[in-house]
N, C-alpha and C positions, 0 to 999 in steps of 0.2 A: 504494500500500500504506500510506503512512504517514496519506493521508487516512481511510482506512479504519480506524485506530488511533485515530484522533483523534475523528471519531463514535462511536467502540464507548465512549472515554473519557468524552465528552460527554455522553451515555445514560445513562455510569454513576454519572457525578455527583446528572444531574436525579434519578435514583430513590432515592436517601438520602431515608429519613423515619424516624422515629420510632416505635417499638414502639405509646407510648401519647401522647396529648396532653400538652405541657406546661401547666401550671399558665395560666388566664386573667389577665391585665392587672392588677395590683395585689392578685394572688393568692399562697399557697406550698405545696406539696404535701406531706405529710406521712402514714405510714404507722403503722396500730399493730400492736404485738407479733403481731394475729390476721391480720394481712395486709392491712386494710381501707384503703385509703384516702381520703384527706380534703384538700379544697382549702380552706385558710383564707385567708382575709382579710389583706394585710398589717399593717392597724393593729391586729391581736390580737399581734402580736410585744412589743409594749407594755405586754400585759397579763400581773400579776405572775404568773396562773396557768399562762399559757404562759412565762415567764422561768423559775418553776421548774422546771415541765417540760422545758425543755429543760436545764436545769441536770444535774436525775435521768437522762436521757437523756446527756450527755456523761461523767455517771460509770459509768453503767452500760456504754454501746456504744461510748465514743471518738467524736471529730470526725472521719468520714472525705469525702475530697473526692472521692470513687467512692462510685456506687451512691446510694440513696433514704435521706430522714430517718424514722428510726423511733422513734416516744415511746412509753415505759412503762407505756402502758396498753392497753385493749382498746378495741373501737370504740364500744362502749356507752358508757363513762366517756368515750369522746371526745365523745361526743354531748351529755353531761352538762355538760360542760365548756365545748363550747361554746355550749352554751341559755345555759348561766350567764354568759358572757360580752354576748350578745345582748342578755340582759336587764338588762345592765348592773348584777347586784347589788351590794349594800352592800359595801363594803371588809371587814365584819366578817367575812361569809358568807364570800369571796374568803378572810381568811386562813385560815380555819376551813378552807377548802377545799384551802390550798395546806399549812396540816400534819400535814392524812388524807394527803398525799402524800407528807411526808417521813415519818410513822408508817408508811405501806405499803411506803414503799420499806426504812426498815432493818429493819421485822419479813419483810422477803422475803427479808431475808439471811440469815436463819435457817428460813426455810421450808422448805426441801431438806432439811436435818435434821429438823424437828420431822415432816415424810411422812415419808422412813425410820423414826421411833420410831411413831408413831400417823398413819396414810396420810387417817383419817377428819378429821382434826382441820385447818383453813382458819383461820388469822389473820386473812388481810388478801387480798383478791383484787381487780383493776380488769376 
């Protein structure tokens, strides 16, 4: 009987897997607000666009060690983001870029009121 316990345990070891893949070899998985995810590159962690991103992301959501990283934008803008990265643009472009983020992040704090007064009217959206 007890060998019998010990295969059934054995069995139920080997079948542990993984909902979805994790992230490939020198990769980090990352989710946006629209649900989309995205495997990036670890040496984009370096890059000041993603520093702030995840900056905006820890004031917005908290650091938590459960569950998936989700950043602040939509999957469009992440695409944007990271062309821009790729292409290695000018440092100028890059700041320009990273303070359309901090501009969309604090007129978003007022977003939810300015739709309750006027529902037509869009500040700032990623």
């Amino acid at each position: 009987m007890a060998r019998k316990w010990q295969k059934i345990a054995a069995a139920s070891r080997k079948r542990i897997s993984w909902p979805r893949s994790l992230a490939n070899e020198g990769h980090f998985v990352v989710y946006t607000t629209d649900g989309r995810r995205f495997m990036i590159p670890l040496k984009y962690l370096k890059t000041e666009i993603f520093i702030e991103l995840f900056k905006i992301a820890d004031e917005e959501y908290g650091v938590t060690s459960a569950g998936p990283i989700t950043l602040p934008c939509d999957s469009e803008f992440m695409e944007y983001m990271i062309s821009m990265v790729q292409r290695h643009v000018t440092e100028d472009l890059e700041k320009a870029l990273i303070m359309s983020l901090a501009a969309c992040k604090y007129s978003s704090l007022s977003l939810e009121n300015q739709e309750q007064m006027n529902p037509h009217l869009l500040i700032c959206s990623f």
